[in-house]
C-alpha positions as CSV (number, residue, x, y, z in Angstrom):
1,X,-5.0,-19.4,-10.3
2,X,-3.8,-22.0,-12.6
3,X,-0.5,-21.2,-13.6
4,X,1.9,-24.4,-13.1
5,X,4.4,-21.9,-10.9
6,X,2.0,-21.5,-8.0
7,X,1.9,-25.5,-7.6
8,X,4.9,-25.7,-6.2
9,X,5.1,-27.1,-2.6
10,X,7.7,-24.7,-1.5
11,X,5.6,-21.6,-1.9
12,X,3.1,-23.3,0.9
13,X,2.5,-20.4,3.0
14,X,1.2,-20.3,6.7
15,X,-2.5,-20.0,5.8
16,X,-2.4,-23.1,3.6
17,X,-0.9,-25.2,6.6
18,X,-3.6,-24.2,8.8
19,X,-6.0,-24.8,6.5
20,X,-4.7,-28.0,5.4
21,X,-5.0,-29.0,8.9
22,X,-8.3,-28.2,9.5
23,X,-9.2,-30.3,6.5
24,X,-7.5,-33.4,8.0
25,X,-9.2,-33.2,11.6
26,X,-12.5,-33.3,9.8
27,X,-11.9,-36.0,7.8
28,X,-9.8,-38.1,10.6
29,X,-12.8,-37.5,13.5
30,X,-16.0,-37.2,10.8
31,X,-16.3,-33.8,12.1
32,X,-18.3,-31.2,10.6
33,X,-16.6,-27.4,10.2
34,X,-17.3,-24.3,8.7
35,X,-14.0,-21.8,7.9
36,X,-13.6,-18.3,7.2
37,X,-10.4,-17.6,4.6
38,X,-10.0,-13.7,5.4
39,X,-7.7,-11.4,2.8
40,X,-7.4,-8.6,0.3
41,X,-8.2,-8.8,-3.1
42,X,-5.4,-10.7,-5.4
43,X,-4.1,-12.8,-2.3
44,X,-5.7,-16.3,-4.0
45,X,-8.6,-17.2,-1.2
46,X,-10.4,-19.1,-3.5
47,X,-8.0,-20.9,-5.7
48,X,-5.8,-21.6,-1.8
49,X,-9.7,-23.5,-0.8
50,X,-10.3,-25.3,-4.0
51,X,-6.6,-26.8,-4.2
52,X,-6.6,-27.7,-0.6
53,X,-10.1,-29.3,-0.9
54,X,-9.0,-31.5,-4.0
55,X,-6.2,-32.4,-2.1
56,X,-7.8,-33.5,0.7
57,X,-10.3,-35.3,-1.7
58,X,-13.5,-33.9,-0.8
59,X,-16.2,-33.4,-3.4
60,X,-17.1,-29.9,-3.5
61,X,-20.3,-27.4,-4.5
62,X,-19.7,-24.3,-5.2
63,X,-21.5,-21.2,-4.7
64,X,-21.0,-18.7,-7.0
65,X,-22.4,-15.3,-8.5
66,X,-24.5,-17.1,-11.0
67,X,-26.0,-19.4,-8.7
68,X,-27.0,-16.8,-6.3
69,X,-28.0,-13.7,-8.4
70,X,-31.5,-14.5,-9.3
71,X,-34.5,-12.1,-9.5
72,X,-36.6,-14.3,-7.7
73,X,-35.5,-14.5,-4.1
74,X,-37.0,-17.9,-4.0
75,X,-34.4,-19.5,-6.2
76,X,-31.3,-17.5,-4.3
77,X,-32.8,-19.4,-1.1
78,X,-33.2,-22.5,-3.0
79,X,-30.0,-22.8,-4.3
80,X,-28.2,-22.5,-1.0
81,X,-30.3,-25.1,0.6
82,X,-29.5,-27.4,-2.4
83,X,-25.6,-27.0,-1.6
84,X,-26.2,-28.0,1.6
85,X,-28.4,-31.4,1.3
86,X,-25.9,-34.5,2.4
87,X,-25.3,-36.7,-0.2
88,X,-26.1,-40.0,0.6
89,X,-23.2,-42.5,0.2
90,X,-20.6,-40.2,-0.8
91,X,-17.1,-39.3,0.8
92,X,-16.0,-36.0,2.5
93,X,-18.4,-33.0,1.7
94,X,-17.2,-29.6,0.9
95,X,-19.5,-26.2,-0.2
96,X,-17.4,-23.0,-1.2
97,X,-19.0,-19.8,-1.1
98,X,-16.8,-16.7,-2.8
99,X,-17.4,-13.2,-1.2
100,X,-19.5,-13.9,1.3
101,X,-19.4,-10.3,2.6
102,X,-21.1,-9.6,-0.4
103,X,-24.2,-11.9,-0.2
104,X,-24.9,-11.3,3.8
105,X,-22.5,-7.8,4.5
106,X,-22.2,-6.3,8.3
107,X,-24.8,-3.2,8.7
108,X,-21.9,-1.3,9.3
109,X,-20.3,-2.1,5.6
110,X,-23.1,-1.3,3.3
111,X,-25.1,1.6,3.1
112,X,-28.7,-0.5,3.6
113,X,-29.1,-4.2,4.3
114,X,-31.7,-5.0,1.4
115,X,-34.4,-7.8,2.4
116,X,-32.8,-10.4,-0.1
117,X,-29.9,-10.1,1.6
118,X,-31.4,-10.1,5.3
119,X,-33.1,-13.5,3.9
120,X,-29.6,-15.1,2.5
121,X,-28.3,-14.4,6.4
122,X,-30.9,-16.1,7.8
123,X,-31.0,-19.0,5.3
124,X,-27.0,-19.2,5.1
125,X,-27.3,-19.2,9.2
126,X,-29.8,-22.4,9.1
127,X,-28.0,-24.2,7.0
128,X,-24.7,-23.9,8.5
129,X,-26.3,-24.8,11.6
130,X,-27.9,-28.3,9.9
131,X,-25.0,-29.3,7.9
132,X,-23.0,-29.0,11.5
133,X,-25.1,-31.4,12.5
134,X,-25.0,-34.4,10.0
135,X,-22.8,-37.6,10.5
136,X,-20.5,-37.3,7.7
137,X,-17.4,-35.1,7.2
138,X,-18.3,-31.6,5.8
139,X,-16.7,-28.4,5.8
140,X,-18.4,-25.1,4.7
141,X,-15.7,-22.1,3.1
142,X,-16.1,-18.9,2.7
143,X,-13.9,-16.2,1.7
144,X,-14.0,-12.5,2.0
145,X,-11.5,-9.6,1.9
146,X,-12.3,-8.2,5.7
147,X,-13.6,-10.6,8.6
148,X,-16.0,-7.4,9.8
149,X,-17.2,-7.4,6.3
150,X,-19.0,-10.7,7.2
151,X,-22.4,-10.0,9.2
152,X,-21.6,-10.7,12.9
153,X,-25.0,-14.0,12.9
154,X,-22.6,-16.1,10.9
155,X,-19.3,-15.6,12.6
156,X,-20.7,-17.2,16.2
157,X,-18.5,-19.7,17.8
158,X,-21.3,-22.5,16.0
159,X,-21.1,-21.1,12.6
160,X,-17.9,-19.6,11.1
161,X,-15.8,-21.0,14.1
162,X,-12.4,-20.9,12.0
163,X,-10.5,-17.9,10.7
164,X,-7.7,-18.3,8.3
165,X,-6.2,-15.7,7.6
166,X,-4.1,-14.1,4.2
167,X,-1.5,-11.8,3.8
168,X,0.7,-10.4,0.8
169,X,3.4,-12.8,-0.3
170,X,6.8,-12.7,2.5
171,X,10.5,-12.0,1.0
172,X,10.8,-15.7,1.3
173,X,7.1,-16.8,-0.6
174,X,7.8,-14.1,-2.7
175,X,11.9,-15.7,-3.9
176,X,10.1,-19.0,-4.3
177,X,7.8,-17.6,-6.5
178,X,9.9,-15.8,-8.9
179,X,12.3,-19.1,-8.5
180,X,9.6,-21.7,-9.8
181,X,8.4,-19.3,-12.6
182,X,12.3,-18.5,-13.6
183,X,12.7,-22.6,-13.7
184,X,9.1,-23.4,-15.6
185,X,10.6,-21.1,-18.0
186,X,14.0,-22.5,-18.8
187,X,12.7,-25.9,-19.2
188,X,16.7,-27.1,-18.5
189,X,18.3,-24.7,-21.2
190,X,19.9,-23.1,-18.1
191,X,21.5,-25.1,-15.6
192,X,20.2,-23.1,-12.3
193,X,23.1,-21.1,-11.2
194,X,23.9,-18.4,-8.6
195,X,23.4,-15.5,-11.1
196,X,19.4,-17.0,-11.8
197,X,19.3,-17.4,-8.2
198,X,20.5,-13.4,-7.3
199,X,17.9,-12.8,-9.9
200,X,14.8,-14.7,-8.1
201,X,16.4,-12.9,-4.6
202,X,15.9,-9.7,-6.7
203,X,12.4,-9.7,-7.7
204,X,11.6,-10.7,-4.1
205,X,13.1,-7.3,-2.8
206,X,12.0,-5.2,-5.0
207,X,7.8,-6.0,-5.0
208,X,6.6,-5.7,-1.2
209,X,3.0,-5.8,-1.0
210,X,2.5,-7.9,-3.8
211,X,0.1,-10.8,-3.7
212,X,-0.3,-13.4,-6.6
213,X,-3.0,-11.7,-9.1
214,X,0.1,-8.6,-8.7
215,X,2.7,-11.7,-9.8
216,X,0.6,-12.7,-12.6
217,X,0.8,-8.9,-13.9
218,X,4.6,-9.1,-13.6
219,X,5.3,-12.4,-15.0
220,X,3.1,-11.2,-18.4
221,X,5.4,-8.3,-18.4
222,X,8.3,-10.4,-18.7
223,X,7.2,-13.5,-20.4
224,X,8.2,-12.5,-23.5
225,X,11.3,-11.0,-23.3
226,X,12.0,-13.8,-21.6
227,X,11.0,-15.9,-24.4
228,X,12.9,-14.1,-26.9
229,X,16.1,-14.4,-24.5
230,X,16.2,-18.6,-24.7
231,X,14.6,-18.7,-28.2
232,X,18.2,-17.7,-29.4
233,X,20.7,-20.0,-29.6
234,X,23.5,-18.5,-30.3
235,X,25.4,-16.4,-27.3
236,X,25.1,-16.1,-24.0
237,X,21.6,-17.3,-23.2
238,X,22.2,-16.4,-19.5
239,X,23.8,-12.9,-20.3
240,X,20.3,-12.2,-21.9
241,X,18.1,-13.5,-19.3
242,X,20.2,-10.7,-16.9
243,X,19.7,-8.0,-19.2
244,X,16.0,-8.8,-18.8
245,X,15.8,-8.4,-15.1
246,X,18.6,-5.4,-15.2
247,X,17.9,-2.5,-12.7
248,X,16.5,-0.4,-15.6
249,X,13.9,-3.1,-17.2
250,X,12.6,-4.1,-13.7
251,X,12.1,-0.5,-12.9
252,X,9.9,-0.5,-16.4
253,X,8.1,-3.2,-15.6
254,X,7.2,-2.1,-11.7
255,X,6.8,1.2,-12.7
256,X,3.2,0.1,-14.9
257,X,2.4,-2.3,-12.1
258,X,0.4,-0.8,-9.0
259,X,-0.2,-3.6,-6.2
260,X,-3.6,-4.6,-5.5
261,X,-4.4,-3.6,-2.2
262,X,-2.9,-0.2,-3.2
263,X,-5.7,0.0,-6.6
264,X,-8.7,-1.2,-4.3
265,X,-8.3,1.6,-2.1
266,X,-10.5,4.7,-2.5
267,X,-8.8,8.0,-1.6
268,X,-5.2,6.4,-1.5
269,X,-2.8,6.5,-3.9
270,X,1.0,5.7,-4.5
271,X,3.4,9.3,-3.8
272,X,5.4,8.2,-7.5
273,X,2.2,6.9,-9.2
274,X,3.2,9.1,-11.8
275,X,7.5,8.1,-12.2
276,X,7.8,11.4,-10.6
277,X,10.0,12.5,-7.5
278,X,11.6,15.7,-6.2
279,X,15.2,16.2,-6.5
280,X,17.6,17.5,-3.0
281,X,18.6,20.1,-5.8
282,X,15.3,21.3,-6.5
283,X,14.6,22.6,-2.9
284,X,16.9,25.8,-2.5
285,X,17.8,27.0,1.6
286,X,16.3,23.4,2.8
287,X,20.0,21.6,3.4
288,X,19.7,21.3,6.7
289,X,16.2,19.8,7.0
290,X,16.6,17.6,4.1
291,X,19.7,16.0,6.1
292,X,17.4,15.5,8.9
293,X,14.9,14.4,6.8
294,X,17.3,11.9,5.2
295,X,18.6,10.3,8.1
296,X,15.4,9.6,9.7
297,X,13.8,8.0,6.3
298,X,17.1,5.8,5.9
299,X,17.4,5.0,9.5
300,X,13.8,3.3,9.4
301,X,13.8,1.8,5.7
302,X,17.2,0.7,5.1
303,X,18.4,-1.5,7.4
304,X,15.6,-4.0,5.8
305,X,15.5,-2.7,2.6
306,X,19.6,-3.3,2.6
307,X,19.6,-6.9,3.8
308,X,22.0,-8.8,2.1
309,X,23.9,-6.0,1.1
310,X,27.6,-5.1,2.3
311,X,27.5,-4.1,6.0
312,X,30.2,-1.9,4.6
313,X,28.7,0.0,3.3
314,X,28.9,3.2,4.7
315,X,25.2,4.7,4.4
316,X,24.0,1.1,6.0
317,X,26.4,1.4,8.9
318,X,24.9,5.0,9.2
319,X,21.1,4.0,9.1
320,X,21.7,1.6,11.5
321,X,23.4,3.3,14.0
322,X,21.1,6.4,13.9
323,X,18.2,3.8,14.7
324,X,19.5,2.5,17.3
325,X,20.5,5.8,18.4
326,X,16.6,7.3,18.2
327,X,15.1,3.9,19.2
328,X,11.5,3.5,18.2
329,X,9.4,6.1,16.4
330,X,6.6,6.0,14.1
331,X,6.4,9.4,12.3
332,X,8.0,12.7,11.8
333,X,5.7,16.0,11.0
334,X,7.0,19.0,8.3
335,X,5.5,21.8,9.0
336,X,6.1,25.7,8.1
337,X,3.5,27.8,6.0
338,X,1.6,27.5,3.0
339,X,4.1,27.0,0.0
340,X,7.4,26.8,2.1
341,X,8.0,22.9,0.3
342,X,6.6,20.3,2.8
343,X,4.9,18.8,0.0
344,X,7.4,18.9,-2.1
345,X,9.9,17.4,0.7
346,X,7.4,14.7,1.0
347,X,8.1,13.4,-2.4
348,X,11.9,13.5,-1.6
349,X,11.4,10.0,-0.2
350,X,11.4,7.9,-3.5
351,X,14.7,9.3,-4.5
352,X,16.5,8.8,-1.1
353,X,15.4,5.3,-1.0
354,X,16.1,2.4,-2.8
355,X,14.2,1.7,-5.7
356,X,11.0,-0.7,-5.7
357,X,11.8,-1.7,-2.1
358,X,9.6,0.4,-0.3
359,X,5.5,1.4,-0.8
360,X,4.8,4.9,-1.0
361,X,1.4,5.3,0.4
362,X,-0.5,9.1,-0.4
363,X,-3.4,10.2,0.9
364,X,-4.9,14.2,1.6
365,X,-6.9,14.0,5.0
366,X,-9.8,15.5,4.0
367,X,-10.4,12.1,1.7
368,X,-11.1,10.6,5.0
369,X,-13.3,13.6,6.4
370,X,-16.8,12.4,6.0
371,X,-20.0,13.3,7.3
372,X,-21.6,9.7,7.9
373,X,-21.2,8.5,11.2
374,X,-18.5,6.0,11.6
375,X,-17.3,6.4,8.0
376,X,-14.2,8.2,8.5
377,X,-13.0,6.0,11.3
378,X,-13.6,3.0,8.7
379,X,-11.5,4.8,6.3
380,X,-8.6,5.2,8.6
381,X,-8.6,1.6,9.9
382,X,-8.3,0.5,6.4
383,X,-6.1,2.9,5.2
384,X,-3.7,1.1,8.8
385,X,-4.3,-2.1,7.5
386,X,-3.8,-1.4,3.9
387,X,-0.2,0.2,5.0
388,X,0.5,-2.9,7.1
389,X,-0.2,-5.5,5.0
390,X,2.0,-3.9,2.0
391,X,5.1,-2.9,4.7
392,X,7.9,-1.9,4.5
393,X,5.2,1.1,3.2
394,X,5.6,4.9,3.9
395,X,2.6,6.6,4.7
396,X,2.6,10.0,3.3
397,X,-0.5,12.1,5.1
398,X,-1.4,15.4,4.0
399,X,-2.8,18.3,6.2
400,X,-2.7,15.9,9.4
401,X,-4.1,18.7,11.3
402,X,-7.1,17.7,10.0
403,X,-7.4,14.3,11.5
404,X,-5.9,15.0,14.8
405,X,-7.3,18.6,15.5
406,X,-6.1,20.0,19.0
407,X,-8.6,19.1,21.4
408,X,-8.4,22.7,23.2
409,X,-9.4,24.3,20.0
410,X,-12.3,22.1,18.8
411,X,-14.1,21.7,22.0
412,X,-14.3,25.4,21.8
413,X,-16.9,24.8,19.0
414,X,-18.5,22.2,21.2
415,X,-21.5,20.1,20.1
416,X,-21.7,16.9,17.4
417,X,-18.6,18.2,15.8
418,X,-16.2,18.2,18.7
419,X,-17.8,14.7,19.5
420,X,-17.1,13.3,16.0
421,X,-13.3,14.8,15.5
422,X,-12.9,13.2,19.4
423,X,-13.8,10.1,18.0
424,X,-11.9,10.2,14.7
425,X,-9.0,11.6,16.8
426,X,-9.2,8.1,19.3
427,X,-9.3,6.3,16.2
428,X,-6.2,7.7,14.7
429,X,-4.2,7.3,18.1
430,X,-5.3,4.0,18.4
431,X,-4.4,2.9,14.8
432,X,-0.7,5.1,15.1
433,X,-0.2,2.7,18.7
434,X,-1.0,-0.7,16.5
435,X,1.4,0.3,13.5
436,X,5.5,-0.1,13.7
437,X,5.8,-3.5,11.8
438,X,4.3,-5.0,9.3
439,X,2.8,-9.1,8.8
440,X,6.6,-9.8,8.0
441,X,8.7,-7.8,10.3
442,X,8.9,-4.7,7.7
443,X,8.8,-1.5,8.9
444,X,5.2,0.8,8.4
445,X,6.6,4.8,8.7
446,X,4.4,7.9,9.1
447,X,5.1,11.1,7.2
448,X,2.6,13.9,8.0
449,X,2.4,17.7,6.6
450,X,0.7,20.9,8.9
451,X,1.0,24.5,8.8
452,X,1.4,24.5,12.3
453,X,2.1,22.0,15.4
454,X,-0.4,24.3,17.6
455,X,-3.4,23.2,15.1
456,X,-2.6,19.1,16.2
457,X,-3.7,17.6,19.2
458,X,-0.6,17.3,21.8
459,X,-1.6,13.3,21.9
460,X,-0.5,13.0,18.7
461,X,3.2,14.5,19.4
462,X,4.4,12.5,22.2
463,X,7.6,10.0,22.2
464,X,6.7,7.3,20.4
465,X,4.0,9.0,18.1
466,X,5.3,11.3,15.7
467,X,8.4,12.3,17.8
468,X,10.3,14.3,15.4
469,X,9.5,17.2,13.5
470,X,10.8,19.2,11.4
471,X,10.4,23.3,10.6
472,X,10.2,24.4,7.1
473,X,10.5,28.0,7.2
474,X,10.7,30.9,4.3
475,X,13.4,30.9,1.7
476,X,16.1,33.3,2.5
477,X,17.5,35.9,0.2
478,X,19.8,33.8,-1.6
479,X,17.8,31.0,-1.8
480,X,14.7,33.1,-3.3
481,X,16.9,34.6,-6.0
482,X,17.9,31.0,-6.8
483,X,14.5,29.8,-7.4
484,X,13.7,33.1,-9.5
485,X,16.8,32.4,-11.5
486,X,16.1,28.4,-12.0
487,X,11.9,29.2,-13.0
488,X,13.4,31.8,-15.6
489,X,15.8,29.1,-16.4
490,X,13.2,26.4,-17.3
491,X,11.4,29.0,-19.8
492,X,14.6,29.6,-21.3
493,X,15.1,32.8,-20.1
494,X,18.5,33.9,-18.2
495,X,18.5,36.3,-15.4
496,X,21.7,37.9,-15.0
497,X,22.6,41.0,-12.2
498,X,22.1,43.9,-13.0
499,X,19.4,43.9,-16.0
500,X,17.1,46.2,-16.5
501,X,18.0,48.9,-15.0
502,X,16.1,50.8,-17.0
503,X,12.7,49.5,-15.8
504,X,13.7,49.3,-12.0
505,X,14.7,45.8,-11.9
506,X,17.8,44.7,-10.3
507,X,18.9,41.2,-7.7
508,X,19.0,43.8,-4.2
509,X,15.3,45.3,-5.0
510,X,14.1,41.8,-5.3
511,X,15.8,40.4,-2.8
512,X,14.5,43.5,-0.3
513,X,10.9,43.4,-1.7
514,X,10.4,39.6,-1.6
515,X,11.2,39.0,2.1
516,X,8.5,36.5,3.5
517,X,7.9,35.2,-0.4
518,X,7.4,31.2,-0.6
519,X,8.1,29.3,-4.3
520,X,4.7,30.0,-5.4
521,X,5.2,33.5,-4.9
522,X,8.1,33.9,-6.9
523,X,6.8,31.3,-9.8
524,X,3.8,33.8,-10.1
525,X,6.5,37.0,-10.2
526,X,8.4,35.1,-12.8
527,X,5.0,34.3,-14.9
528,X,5.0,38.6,-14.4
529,X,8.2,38.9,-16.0
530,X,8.0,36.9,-18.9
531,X,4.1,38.2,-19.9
532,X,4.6,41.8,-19.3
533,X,6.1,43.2,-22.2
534,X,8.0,46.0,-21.0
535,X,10.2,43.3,-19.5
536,X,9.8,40.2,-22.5
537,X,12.1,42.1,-24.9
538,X,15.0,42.8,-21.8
539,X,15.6,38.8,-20.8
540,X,18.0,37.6,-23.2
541,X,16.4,34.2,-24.5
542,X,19.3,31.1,-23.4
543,X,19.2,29.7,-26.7
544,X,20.7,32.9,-28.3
C-alpha cells in the first residue's frame, strides 16, 4: 500500500522485524535464502516484502500474474528461469513471487493439480534449489494467505526454509495507525492533544480483526468529513473533528465496513451483518436465562473489551469477578425445542456488548457438512483460524449437533458415515482445545444452538469445552399471551380481555389451548386472526 500513513516507523510490527532481519543476515554473510510471508487477505504481504527489500537495497524481480499466465506453458517456465539467472556484477538479489499457493497449490487445496501447474512446482523447485547455490546475496519471497496452501516440495528445510508470519493489526499497531493518519491529516492546524489522542485509542478499540486493506476502507469513509472539518476556519476546528469520530458516526462508518478475513470466508457471516439485534424485551418468560446468558457473555468479553475504562464501574467489577469465579471455559450450548428462541437469544449478544469491540462470527453447521473427503474438516480449521485471528470474536454455531453427533447414536448406523462424522468430530475437539485466546491475548468464545444435549457427543460437554448450558423451554401462559398481544400489536391491532365473545374467543381459552405453543406457533395463530374475517371486523384497529 502506498498511503504515506503506513510509512511510519512506529507501526513496525513483529513480522517486519523478523523479516528485516533475515534480509540483513543475507546481505552481512552473502548468504542465499528463500522466505515464506504467510497471512490472510488485506494483511499487506506484498507491500511488507517490497518495502523491506528497498530498504535493504536489493534489486528486485518480480513475479506476477501477467508474467506467469501465458497459454504456452513454455513461456510460464521461461519466465521463472529468467527471474532467477544471477546478474553478473550487481548488488544483493531479490525475486518476489505473489500467491504462490496459487501457481503451485497443495493437492489437498484444489480440486485437481493441472499439468501446468505440476510443471511450475517442479520448475520453481529447481530453481530455488540453483539460486541457493550461487555466490552472491539472494533471497527468494513468496507470499500466500495459508502455509498448507503452498505444495509441501517447496516448503523443505532447502527451499522455503523461513516462515514469517501475519496477523490482523494489535490494539497497539492498530492506535498507531489511526494516530499517523489523524496527524497526515491535520498537517499542524491541530496541535496534537489528549482529545485527538482518546480519539486514535478509540478507533483502535472499536475495529478488531482489521488488517490494512480494512483501514484503507475506513479512512475513505472518513476522509472527507474530515476534510470538511479543518477546511473551516472559523469555530472550533477540534470540536468538529470529535463530532466526526462521535459514537454514532463511527458506528455508520463500521456498520458498511465488514473485515476481510470475515468477506473471504465461504459459509461464514457476521450475526449483525444486517444492523440488526434482538432486544432482552423481545423474548417474553426467558429472564432468567438471559441473566445467565448475560453474565457469561460479559464475563468473557468485557474485561478486554473495558480496558481503560473505570474499574468502577459496576458491570466491570461484575464481569470480572464472575470470571474469575467460573475460571476458564470456551462455550456455552442453548438448547430447548424447535422455536422456543435459542436463535433468537443468540443474537442477544450485539446488544449486551459493547459496540464494535467484539466480532460476531455466524455460521449454520450444515455449511460445513460436505461429502468430499477431508473438506469439512478444512472448513472447520479455517473457520478456528478465521475466529482467532479476528479475536476478541464470538462464534455463533447453529445446530451444533450436527458437527459433534453423539458417538453412541451414529455408530449405530455404522459404515463410511460413522467413520467420517468420527473424524469431523476429532477435528472439532481438537480445534475447541486450541481456541481460548486470540494472536493478541483477546478472548475467541463459542456460542452453540441444539434441540437436545442427548443428540451431542458427551466429548464435547466436558469442563473446559462447552461447560455451561443453558435450557430454553416453552413459553408459559403469561408469557404466550404476551407474545399474541405484542404480534397483534405490530399489525396495529389491540387485543384486549374479553373480546369476542361472540365467536368463542377469550385470554383463558387461549391460554388453556396453547399449552406447549412456541413463538412461531402463536405468529401463525395471530396471521389466523387477522385474515379470517369473522374475527378482522372484532379487533379494534390501534390507530382508531
Amino acid at each position: 500500500m502506498s498511503e504515506s500513513y503506513l510509512e511510519n516507523p512506529c507501526i513496525e510490527c513483529a513480522a517486519s522485524k523478523h523479516l528485516r532481519d533475515l534480509l540483513q543476515d543475507v546481505k552481512t554473510t552473502s548468504a542465499q535464502s528463500a522466505i515464506l510471508l504467510v497471512g490472510p487477505s488485506g494483511t499487506g504481504k506484498s507491500s511488507l516484502a517490497r518495502r523491506a527489500l528497498d530498504a535493504a537495497s536489493f534489486d528486485i524481480r518480480v513475479l506476477d500474474f501477467r508474467t506467469l499466465c501465458h497459454d504456452d506453458p513454455v513461456t510460464t517456465i521461461a519466465a521463472v528461469l529468467a527471474a532467477f539467472q544471477p546478474r553478473q556484477d550487481s548488488g544483493p538479489q531479490a525475486v518476489l513471487l505473489d500467491d504462490i499457493d496459487f501457481w503451485a497449490p497443495a493437492p489437498g487445496f484444489s480440486n485437481a493439480i493441472t499439468p501446468i501447474e505440476t510443471r511450475t512446482v517442479a520448475v520453481l523447485n529447481d530453481a530455488l534449489k540453483n539460486s541457493l547455490e550461487v555466490a552472491q546475496p539472494f533471497v527468494f519471497i513468496a507470499t500466500a494467505c495459508h502455509e498448507k496452501a503452498v505444495h509441501p516440495a517447496l516448503l523443505c528445510v532447502r527451499r522455503l526454509r523461513h516462515v514469517v508470519r501475519l496477523y490482523p493489526l494489535a490494539v497497539a499497531e492498530r492506535k498507531a495507525l489511526a494516530e499517523s493518519w489523524i496527524r497526515s491529516r491535520l498537517r499542524g492546524k491541530i496541535k496534537w492533544c489528549a482529545s485527538l489522542d482518546m480519539i486514535a485509542r478509540q478507533i483502535a478499540t472499536v475495529t478488531p480483526g482489521f488488517v490494512h486493506a480494512d483501514f484503507s476502507r475506513f479512512f475513505s469513509f472518513v476522509e472527507e468529513p474530515v476534510n470538511v472539518a479543518l477546511s473551516k476556519e472559523d469555530g472550533d476546528v477540534l470540536k468538529r473533528v470529535n463530532e466526526v469520530f462521535s459514537d454514532a458516526s463511527l458506528s455508520d462508518v463500521l456498520r458498511a465496513i465488514v473485515p476481510s478475513l470475515l468477506a473471504s470466508a465461504g459459509g461464514v457471516s457476521s450475526l449483525i451483518s444486517n444492523g440488526k439485534c434482538t432486544s432482552p424485551d423481545s423474548l417474553f418468560g426467558l429472564d432468567n436465562e438471559i441473566q445467565q446468558f448475560l453474565e457469561c457473555i460479559t464475563s468473557v468479553f468485557a474485561s478486554s473489551a473495558l480496558q481503560g475504562s473505570s474499574t468502577a464501574d459496576p458491570q466491570t467489577r461484575t464481569s470480572m469477578e464472575i470470571m474469575k469465579t467460573l475460571g476458564t471455559f470456551r462455550g456455552l450450548i442453548l438448547y430447548g425445542p424447535t422455536g422456543c428462541g435459542k436463535t433468537a437469544m443468540t443474537k442477544l449478544a450485539p446488544a449486551l456488548l459493547p459496540k464494535h469491540t467484539v466480532n460476531f462470527l455466524y455460521i449454520d453447521a450444515t455449511a460445513i457438512v460436505s461429502s468430499v473427503i477431508g473438506d469439512a474438516e478444512q472448513k472447520l480449521t479455517r473457520l478456528f483460524a478465521i475466529a482467532n485471528a479476528i479475536a476478541p470474536a464470538l462464534l455463533v454455531v447453529e445446530n451444533i449437533d450436527i458437527l459433534a453427533p453423539n458417538r453412541d447414536l451414529s455408530e449405530e448406523d455404522g459404515g463410511s458415515a460413522a467413520q467420517a462424522f468420527n473424524r469431523l468430530l476429532s477435528t472439532f475437539l481438537t480445534q475447541i482445545d486450541g481456541v481460548h485466546r486470540g494472536h493478541e491475548g483477546a478472548p475467541v468464545f463459542m456460542l452453540a444452538t441444539s434441540r437436545s444435549l442427548d443428540l451431542i457427543d458427551t466429548a464435547l460437554l466436558r469442563p473446559g469445552r462447552f461447560e455451561i448450558h443453558i435450557e430454553l423451554r416453552h413459553p408459559d401462559a403469561s408469557s404466550r399471551l404476551q407474545i399474541l398481544k405484542t404480534f397483534l400489536k405490530s399489525r396495529g391491532v389491540a387485543l384486549r380481555d374479553g373480546l369476542g365473545k361472540t365467536i368463542n374467543f377469550n385470554t383463558k381459552d387461549f391460554t388453556v389451548n396453547s399449552r406447549g405453543w412456541t413463538a412461531p406457533d402463536i405468529f401463525s395463530f395471530g396471521r389466523e386472526l387477522l385474515v379470517d374475517e369473522r374475527f378482522g371486523n372484532n379487533l379494534p384497529s390501534l390507530q382508531k
